[in-house]
N, C-alpha and C positions, 0 to 999 in steps of 0.2 A: 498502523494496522497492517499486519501481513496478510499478502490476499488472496487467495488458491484460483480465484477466476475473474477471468481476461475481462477488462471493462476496457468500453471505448473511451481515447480521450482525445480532444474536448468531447463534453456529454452535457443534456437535459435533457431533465425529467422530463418535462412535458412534452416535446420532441419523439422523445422512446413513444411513450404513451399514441402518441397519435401517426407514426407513421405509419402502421399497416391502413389504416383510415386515407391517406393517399389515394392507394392504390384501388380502393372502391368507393370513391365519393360519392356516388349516388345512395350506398347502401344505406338501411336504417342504422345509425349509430346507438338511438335513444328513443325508446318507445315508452309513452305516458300513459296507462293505461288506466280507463275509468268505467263506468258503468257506460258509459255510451258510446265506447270506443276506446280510439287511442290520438294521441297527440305524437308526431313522429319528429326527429332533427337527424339530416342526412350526414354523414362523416362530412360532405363538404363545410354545411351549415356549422355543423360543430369545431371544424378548425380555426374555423373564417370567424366564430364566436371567441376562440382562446385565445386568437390573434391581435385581436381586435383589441380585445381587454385588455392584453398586454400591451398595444400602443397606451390606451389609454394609460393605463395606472406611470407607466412613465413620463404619459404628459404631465402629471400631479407631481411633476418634481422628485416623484420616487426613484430612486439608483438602483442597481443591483447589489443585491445585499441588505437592502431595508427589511426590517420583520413589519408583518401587515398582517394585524390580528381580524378574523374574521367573524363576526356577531350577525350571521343570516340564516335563513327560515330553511324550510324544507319545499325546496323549489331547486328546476335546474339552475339557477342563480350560483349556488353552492359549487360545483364541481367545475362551472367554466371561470369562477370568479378564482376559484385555487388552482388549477393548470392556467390560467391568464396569466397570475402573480410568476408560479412557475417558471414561465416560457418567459417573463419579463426577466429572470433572475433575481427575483423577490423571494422573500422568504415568509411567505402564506400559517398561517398559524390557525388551523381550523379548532374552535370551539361549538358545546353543546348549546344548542338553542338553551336550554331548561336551566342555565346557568343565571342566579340573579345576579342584578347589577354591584351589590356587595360584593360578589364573589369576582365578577367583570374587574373592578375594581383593582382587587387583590393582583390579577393576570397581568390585568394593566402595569401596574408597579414592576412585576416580574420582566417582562417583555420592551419596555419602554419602547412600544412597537410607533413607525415612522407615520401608519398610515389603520385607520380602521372601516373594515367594508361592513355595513351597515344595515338591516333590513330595518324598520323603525318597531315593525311585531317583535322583535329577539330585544333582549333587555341587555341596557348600554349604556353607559353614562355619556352623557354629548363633550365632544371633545372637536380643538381645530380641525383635528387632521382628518374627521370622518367622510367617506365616503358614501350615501347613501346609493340606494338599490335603484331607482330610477337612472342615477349619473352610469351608473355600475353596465346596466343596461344598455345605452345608449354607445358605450364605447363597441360596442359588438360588429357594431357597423364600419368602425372605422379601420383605415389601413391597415392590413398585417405587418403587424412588426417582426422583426427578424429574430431568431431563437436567440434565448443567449448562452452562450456554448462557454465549457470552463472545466475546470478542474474536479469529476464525477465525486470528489472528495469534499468538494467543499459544503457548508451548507444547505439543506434545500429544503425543510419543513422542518417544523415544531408540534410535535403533539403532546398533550396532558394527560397525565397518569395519576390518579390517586393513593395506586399502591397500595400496601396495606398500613398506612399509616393515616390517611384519611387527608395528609397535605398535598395540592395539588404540586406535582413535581412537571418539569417542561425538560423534554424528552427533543434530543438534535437528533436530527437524521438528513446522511445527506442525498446530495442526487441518485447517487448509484442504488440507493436501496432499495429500487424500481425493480431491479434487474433480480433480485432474491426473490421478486413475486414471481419472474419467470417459472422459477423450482415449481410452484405451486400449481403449474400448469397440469403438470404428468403426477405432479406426488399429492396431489388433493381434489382436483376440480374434474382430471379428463378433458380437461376443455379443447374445441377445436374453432375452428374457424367460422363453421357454421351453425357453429352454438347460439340460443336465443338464451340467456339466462336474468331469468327473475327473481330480483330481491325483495322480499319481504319488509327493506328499512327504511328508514329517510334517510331523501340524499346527505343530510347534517352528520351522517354517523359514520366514523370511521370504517367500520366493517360494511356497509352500505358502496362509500366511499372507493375504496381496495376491491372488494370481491365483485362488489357488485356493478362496477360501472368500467377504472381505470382495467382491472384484469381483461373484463370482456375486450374493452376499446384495443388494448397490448396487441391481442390476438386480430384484431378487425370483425369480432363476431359484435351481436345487439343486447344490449343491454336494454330491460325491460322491468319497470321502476311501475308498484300502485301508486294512483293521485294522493295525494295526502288525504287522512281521514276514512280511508278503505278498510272496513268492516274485514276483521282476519276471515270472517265465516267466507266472504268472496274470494277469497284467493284461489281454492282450489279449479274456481270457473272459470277465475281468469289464468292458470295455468294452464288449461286445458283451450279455452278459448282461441290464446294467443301464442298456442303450440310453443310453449315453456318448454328446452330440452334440459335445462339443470334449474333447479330452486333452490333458494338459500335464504335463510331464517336462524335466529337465536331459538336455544330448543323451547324458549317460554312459547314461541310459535306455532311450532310444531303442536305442542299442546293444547293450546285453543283451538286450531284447526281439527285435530282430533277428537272433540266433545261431538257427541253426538253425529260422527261421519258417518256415511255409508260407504261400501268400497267402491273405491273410482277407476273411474277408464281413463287414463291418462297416455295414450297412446307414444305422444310424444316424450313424454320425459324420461329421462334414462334415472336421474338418481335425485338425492338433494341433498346438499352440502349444509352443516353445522358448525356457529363458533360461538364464540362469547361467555360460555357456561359448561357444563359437562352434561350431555346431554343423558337419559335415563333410560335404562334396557327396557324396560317398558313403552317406554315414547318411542321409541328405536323397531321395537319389533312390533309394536300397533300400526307401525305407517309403513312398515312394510306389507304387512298384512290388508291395508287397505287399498296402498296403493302399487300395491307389488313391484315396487324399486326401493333400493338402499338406501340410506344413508351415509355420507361420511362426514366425521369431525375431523376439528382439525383443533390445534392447542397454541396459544400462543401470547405473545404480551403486546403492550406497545413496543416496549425497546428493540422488538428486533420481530412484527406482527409474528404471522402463524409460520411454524416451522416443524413440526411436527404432524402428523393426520396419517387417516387410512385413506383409500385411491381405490380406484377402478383396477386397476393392475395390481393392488397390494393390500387388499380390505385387512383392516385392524380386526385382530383375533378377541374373543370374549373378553372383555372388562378389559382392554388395552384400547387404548387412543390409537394408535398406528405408529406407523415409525417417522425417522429423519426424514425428511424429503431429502431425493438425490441430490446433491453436491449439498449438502448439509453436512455438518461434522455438532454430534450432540453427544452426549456425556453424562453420566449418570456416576458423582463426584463424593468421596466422602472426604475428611478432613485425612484420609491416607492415599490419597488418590482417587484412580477409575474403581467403583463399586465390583462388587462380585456380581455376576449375573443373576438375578430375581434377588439383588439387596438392594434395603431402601436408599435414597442418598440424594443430591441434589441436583436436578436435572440444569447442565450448562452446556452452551452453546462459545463454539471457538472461535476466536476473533477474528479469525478468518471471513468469514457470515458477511457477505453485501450485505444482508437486510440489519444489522446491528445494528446500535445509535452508536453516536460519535461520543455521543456524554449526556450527561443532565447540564442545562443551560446556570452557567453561574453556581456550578455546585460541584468543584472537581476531588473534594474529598469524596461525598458520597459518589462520585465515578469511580473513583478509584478503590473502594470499596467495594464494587461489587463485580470486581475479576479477581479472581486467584488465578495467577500466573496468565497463562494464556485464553484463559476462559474466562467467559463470563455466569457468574452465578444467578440463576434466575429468583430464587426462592421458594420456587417450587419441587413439592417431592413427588421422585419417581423410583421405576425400578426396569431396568430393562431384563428382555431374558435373552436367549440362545441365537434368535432368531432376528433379534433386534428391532422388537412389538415391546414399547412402552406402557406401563401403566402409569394412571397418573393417580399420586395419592390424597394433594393439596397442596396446600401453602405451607412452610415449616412453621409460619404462624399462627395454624390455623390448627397443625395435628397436636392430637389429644393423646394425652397418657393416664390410662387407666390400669391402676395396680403393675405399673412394669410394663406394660402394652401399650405398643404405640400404635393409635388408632389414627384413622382416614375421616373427617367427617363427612365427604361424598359418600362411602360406603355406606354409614347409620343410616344418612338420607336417601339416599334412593331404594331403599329398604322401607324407610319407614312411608314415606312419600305412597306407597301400597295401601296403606293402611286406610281401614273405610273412614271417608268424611275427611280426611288431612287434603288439604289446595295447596300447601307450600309448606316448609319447612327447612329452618337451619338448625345446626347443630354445631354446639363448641361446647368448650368446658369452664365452669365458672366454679369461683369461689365461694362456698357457703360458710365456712367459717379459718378463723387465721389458720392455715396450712393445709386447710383440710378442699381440694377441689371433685368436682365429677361432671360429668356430661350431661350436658342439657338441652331438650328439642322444643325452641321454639317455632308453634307450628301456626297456621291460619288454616281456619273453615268457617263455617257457617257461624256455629256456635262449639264454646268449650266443651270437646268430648270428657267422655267419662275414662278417669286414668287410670282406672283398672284396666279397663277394655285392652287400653292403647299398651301400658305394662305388661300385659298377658300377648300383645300381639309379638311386641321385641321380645318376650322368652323366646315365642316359637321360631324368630323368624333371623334371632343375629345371637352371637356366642355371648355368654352373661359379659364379660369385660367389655362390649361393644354396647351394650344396654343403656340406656339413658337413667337418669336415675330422677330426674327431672321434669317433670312434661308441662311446657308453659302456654298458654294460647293466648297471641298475638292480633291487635288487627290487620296487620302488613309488616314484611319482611324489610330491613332498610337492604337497599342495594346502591349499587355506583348507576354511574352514567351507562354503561355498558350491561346492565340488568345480574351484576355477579353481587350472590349475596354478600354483606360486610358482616361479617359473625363478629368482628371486634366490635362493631357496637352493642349489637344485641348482647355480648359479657358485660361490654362497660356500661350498659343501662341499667343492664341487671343486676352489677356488684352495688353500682352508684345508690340504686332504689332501697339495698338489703342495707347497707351500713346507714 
């Protein structure tokens, strides 16, 4: 990989992560916040936690370099037990609590990981090498072991991607791609030093993980985490309570929080941050209206997280995501090259990128498959324009063609998603008879609207070729891990049922 910016060598990750944490160990690193307060862990306490854990897992015979798949709860348990492996020079493979053991299974095989850290609530098949959560604990205490410094290149976590093919794929990514969250400081967050930022997730989720914990720690600001089981209606109290200056949620959040609000005084907060979905101009300008601060999204995958977003200095223009974050090099690609400006094409990002992955683990055709030349192909479509404000239109598996038209399904949806009584809704195109297909909105409400109403609303409200031709009602949307609808199933249930 050729590489446009200077990394230190030797490096780790968890090292990066926690040295502004040094320099104020008294400070809150991590505040727990519950209906009767807060549970606090001072930079000190949290280093002395990563350190510790890193002795331990190498007393377990572990080397550097072992993959150590992680099956724990939503507890801090999570984020010191994967910067412990980290700092061990382990290679930490964090999984979704909600994963069954079938599926544990399957990872297992994938991974043939040396070591597995354990909660006994997260579902696991028992194995020698397991490490349960009590042992896990206990090492917290013991001696700081010493970073293990190495080649920024090599190795340093494993994450899983479902893709849109529905097969879990294991995603390399090495140390360095710590340093590509930097971007995200100035190009998405605003964030500063004495930032307090609250996330909305469990510690188990990657975007919890990244945004909400390591990014603040990067910087030496606090990171401030609801107890698990926290009622979304609370959040807003405890943003305010706990003088929240950035918040950050998947836009499903956003949503719930907005039933029924009143406008709030939220003194402290400057904005709040959006990922995992595209969030809906409606959702977007209800919460600013409530609570008279922005939003910004931001765009991104596993293989290479968010790289794209609008920022405090550079807010994304109407129906555009934002642009590149600074030292980002992104591409908007057709099979003749770089696209014309406002054509559609497929947004790639150039190998240049810290945050890129190294490869898919034991899968180097499908790696190599998804660069053309210097770039890497995301599969998703975009379009940039003049000014370099992307829009984003979906998946290239996901856009529909209607009489010649190629259509967006986010568009129909956030459209229809207006419509009285619809709670959720996707949109793809399925086949109703051999060659013959059209678009169709599988929606959830209460109970199945009446489909005139909801036909008569898509005349007024989207161009006939955008129009659904279909209207199905669902009891739930399928989604991934990450709360992003999977419209490929919703066709192949749909084709599966009709033949």
């Amino acid at each position: 990989m050729s590489n446009l910016h200077p990394i230190p060598d030797p490096f780790n990750l968890a090292a990066y992560v926690l040295q502004a944490g040094t320099e104020t160990p008294d400070k809150t690193a991590l505040s727990i916040l519950s209906t009767e307060g807060c549970s606090d862990l001072s930079y000190a306490a949290l280093i002395a936690a990563v350190r510790g854990t890193a002795t331990g897992l190498l007393g377990e015979n572990l080397s550097p370099g072992d993959i150590v798949l992680m099956r724990l709860g939503n507890t801090p348990d999570f984020p010191i037990a994967y910067l412990g492996a980290l700092a061990a020079g382990l290679v930490p493979v964090p999984t979704a609590a909600a994963l069954t053991a079938d599926e544990v299974v399957r990872i297992i095989a994938t991974l043939d990981p040396a070591a597995i850290l354990h909660d006994p609530d997260v579902p696991c098949p028992k194995t020698e090498s397991t490490i349960d959560i009590s042992s896990l604990r206990t090492m917290r205490d013991l001696p700081p072991a010493a970073y293990h410094m190495g080649d920024p290149e090599r190795l340093g976590y494993i994450i899983f991607t479902s893709g849109t093919s529905g097969k879990a794929t294991a995603v390399m990514h090495a140390h360095r791609a710590i340093l590509a969250r930097r971007m995200m400081f100035d190009g998405w967050y605003g964030l500063r030093r004495e930032d307090r930022l609250l996330h909305a997730g469990a510690f188990n989720w990657t975007y919890t993980l990244g945004t909400g914990l390591m990014d603040p720690w990067t910087m030496g600001a606090t990171a401030l985490i609801p107890e698990p089981g926290t009622d979304v209606a609370r959040l807003p109290a405890l943003i305010a309570d706990h003088k929240a200056t950035i918040f950050a949620a998947a836009p499903g959040v956003y949503r719930q929080m907005l039933r029924g609000l009143s406008p709030l005084y939220l003194p402290d907060l400057r904005h709040g941050l959006s990922a995992g979905e595209k969030m809906t101009a409606a959702v977007r300008e209800a919460w600013n209206e409530i609570t008279d601060t922005p939003v910004y999204e931001a765009f991104g995958m596993s293989e290479c997280s968010t790289f794209i977003s609008g920022s405090p200095s550079m807010p994304a223009k109407e129906g555009a995501i934002g642009c590149a974050q600074p030292g980002r090099r992104v591409s908007i690609r057709t099979s003749r090259g770089e696209a014309r400006p406002d054509s559609a094409g497929t947004i790639a990002v150039h190998n240049s990128d810290p945050g890129l992955m190294l490869g898919y683990l034991n899968e180097p055709e499908l790696t190599k498959a998804k660069f053309d030349g210097d770039w890497f192909m995301t599969g998703d479509q975009g379009a940039i324009d003049k000014d370099g404000q992307i829009t984003y239109l979906g998946r290239n598996d996901d856009m529909m063609n209607a009489g010649g038209f190629r259509v967006s399904p986010l568009e129909v949806e956030e459209t229809l998603l207006n419509a009285p009584g619809i709670t959720g809704i996707g949109v793809t195109e399925v086949e109703i008879k051999k060659g013959t297909s059209v678009i169709a909105a599988f929606y959830t409400a209460a109970t199945a609207l009446n489909e005139y109403e909801l036909t008569e609303y898509a005349k007024e409200t989207l161009a006939r070729y955008k129009q659904p031709r279909l209207y199905i009602h669902v009891d739930t949307l399928p989604t991934n891990n990450n709360g992003k609808i999977q419209r490929r199933i919703l066709r192949d249930t749909f084709e599966a049922e009709k033949s």
